[in-house]
C-alpha positions as CSV (number, residue, x, y, z in Angstrom):
1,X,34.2,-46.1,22.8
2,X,35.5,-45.8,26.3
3,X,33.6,-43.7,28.5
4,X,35.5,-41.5,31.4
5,X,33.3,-40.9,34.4
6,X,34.7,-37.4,36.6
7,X,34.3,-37.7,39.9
8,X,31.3,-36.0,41.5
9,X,33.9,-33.8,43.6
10,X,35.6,-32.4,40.7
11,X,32.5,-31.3,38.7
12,X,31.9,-27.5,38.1
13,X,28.5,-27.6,39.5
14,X,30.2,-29.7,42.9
15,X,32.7,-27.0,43.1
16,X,30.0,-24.3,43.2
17,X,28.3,-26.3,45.5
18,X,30.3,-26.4,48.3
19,X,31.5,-22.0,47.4
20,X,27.7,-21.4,48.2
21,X,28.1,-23.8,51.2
22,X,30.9,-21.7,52.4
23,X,28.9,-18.3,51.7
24,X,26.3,-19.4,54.1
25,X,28.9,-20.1,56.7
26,X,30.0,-16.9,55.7
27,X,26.2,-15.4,55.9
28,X,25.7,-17.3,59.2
29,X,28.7,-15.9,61.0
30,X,28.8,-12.3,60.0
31,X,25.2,-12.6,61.1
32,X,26.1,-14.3,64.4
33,X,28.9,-11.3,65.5
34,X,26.0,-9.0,64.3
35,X,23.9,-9.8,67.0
36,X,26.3,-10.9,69.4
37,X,24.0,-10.1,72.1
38,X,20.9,-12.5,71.3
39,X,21.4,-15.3,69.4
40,X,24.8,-14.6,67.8
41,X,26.3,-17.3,70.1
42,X,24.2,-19.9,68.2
43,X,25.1,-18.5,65.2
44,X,28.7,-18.4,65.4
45,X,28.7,-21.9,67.0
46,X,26.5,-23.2,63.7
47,X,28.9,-21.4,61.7
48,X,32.3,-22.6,63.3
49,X,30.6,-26.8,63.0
50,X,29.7,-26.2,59.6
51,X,33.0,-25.2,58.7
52,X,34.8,-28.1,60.1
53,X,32.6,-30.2,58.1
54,X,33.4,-28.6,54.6
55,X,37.1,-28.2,55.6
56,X,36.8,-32.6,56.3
57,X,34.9,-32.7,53.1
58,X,34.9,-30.4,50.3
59,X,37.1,-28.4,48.1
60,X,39.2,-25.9,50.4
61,X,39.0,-23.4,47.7
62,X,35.4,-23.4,48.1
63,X,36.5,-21.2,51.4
64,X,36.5,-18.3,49.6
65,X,32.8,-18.2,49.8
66,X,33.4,-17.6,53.2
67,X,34.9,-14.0,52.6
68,X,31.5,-13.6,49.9
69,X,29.1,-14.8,52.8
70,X,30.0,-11.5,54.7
71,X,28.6,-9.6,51.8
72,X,25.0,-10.8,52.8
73,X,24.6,-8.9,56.0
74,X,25.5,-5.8,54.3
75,X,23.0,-6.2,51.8
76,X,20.5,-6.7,53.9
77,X,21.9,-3.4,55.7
78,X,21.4,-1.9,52.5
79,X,17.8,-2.9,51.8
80,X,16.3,-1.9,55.6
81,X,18.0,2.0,55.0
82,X,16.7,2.3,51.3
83,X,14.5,5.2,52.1
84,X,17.6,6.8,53.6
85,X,19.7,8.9,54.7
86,X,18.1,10.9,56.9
87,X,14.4,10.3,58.7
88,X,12.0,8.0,56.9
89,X,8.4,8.6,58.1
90,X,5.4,5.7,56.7
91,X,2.3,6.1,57.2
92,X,-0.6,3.7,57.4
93,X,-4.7,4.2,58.4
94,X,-4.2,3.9,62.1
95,X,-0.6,5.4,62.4
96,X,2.3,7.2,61.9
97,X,6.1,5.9,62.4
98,X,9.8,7.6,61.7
99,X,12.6,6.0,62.0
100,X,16.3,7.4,61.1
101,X,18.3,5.3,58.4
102,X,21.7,5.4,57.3
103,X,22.5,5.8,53.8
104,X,22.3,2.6,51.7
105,X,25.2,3.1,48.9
106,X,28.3,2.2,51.9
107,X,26.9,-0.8,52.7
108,X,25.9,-2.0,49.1
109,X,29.5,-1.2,48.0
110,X,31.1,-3.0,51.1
111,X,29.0,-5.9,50.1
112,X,29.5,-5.8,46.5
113,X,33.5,-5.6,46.9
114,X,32.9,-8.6,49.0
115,X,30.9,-10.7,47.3
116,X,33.0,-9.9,44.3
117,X,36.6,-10.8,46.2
118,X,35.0,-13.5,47.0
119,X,34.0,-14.5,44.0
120,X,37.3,-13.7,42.2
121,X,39.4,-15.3,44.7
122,X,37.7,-18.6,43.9
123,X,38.2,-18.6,40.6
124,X,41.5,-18.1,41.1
125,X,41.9,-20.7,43.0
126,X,39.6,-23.1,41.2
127,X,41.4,-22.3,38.4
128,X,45.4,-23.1,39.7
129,X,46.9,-26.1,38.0
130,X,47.4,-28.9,40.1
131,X,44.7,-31.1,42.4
132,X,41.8,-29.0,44.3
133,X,41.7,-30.6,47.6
C-alpha cells in the first residue's frame, strides 16, 4: 500500500494557520491607526513586516484574515462600553467614578460583519479549484 504524504502547506489546519496569522496582522494594525498618537507607529510598522513575511511565505488567501483582524478592535470597543449608552457610575469602598460610554451593539455588529467577511471570503478562496499560492 503506497502511502501519499500532503505537504505541510496544503493541510487544513496549515491553511488556518497562516488566516489567524493574517488576523493578527489584521488585529495589530487596526490597533496601531487606533492609537496613532502613542505607539501606533510601532504597531503599524510590526504589522506592515509581518505581512511581507506571510505574503513570502504562506497561502495569499490566508489574507483574508487580514479584513477579520479589524473585527478585534471593535470587539474590544464593544466590551469597554457594555454598561452603556449613556453614563456608567461604579462604585467601590473608597470611591466613586462615571464615565460616559457609547453604545455597545454598533461596534459588535461592525465587528461581527467583519470577522464574518472575513471569514467567508476565505473560504471562498480556499475553496477555488486550482493551486493556493
Amino acid at each position: 500500500m503506497q502511502r501519499t504524504t500532503v505537504p505541510a502547506e496544503n493541510r487544513p489546519g496549515a491553511r488556518w494557520g497562516w488566516f489567524l496569522a493574517w488576523l493578527a496582522v489584521g488585529a495589530c494594525l487596526a490597533l496601531g491607526v487606533a492609537a496613532l498618537l502613542s505607539v501606533g507607529v510601532v504597531l503599524i510598522a510590526l504589522a506592515v513586516a509581518t505581512a511581507v513575511f506571510l505574503l513570502r511565505r504562506g497561502h495569499r488567501s490566508a489574507a483574508a484574515g487580514g479584513l477579520a483582524g479589524l473585527a478585534l478592535p471593535l470587539f474590544l470597543l464593544a466590551y469597554l462600553n457594555r454598561g452603556g449608552p449613556g453614563s456608567v457610575c461604579r462604585t467601590t469602598a473608597v470611591a466613586q467614578t462615571c464615565t460616559d460610554e457609547y453604545a455597545p451593539v454598533p461596534f459588535l455588529a461592525g465587528g461581527a460583519l467583519l470577522l464574518a467577511a472575513g471569514v467567508l471570503v476565505f473560504l471562498l478562496l480556499d475553496r477555488r479549484p486550482g493551486p493556493a499560492v
